[in-house]
FIPA-250840 format. One record per residue (C-alpha): x, y, z; residue number from 1. Coordinates in steps of 0.001 Angstrom, whole numbers, padded with zeros to 6 digits. Layout:
N
LOLUM_X_Y_Z_NUM .
...
//
This chain:
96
LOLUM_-013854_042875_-019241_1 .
LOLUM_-010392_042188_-017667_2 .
LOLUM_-012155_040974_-014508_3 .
LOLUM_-013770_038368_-016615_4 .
LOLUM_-010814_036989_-017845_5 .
LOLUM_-009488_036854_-014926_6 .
LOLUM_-012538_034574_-013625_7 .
LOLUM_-012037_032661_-016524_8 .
LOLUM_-008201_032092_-016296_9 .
LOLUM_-008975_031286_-012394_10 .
LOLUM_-011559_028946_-013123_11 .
LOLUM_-009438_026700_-015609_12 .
LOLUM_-006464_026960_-013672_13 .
LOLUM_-008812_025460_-010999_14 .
LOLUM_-010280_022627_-012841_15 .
LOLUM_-006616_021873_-014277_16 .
LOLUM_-005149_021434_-010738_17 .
LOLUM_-008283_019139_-009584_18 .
LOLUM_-008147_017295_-012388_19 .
LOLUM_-004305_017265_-012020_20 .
LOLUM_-005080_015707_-008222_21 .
LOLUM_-007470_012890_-009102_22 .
LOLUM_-005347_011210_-011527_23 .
LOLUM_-002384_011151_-009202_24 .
LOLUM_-005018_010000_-007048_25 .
LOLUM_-005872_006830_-008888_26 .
LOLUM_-002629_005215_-009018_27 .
LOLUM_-002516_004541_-005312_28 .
LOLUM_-003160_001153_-005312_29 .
LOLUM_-005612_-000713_-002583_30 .
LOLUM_-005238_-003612_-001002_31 .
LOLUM_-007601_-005774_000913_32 .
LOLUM_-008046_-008181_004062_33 .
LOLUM_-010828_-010178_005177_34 .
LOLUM_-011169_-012103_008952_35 .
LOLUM_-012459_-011675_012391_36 .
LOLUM_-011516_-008635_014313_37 .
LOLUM_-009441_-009506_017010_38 .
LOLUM_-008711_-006088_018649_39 .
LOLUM_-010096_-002655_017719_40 .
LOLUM_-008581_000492_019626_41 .
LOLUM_-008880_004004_018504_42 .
LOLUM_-005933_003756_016298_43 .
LOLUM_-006151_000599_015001_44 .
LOLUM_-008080_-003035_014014_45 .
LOLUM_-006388_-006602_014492_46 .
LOLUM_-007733_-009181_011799_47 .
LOLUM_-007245_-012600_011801_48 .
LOLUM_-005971_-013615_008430_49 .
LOLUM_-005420_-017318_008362_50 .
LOLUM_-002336_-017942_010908_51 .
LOLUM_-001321_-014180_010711_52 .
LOLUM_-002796_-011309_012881_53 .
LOLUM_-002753_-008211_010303_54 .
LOLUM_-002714_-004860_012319_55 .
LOLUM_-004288_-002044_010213_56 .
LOLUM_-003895_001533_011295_57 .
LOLUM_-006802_003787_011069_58 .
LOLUM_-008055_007306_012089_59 .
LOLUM_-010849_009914_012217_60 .
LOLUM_-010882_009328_008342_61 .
LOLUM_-011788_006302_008328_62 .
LOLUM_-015177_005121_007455_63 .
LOLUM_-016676_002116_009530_64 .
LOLUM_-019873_001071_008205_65 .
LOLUM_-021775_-001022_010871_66 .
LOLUM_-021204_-002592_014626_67 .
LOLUM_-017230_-002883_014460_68 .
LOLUM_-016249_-005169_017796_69 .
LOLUM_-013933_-007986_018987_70 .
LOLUM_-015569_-011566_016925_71 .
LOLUM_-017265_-009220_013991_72 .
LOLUM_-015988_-010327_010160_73 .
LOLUM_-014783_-007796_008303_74 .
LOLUM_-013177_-006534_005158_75 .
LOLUM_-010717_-003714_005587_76 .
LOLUM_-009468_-001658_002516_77 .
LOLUM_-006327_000021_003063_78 .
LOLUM_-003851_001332_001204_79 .
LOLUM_000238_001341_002150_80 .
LOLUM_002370_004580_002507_81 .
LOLUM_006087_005358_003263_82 .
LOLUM_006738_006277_006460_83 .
LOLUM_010252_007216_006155_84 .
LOLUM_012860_006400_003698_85 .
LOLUM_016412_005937_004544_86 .
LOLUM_018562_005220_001666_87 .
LOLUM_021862_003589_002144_88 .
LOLUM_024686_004345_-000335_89 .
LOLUM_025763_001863_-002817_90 .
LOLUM_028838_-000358_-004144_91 .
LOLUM_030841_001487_-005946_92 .
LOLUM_033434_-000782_-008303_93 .
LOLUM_037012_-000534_-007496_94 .
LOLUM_038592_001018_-010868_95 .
LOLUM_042565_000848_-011322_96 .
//
C-alpha cells in the first residue's frame, strides 16, 4: 500500500513540474523574418530583409524543412535570449 502512494505522489509531482515547464514555456515570445538567404554556414543563416542583412544563429536543434541554399526565400522563426547581462550601478542623489 505505501508503495502505491508513493507512485501516486511521484506521478503528480511529475505532471506538476511538466505542467509547471510548459507554461513558462509559452511566454517566450517569437519573432519572425522573411527574405532571401544570403549565406548559410553551420552556425548560422543571412537573410535579406529589405536594406538590412539579419544574421540568425542556429544549431543541431534547429529544424529546416526543405532545400535551404544561397537565393532560396525563407521564413525563419527565432526567438531572442540573453547572452550575458552586465548591470551597471546607478545615480544615487546627493543628500545633505
Amino acid at each position: 500500500m505505501k508503495n502505491l502512494k508513493s507512485i501516486c505522489a511521484a506521478a503528480v509531482c511529475g505532471a506538476i513540474l511538466l505542467g509547471s515547464a510548459t507554461l513558462l514555456a509559452a511566454d517566450v515570445k517569437t519573432y519572425q523574418v522573411t527574405g532571401p538567404v544570403l549565406e548559410v554556414t553551420p552556425t548560422s543563416i543571412t537573410v535579406q530583409k529589405n536594406e538590412d542583412k539579419w544574421e540568425i544563429t542556429r544549431n543541431k536543434n534547429t529544424k529546416i524543412t526543405g532545400n535551404l541554399k544561397v537565393g532560396a526565400k525563407v521564413t525563419i522563426q527565432y526567438n531572442m535570449v540573453a547572452v550575458e547581462v552586465e548591470v551597471k550601478p546607478g545615480k544615487t542623489k546627493n543628500r545633505p
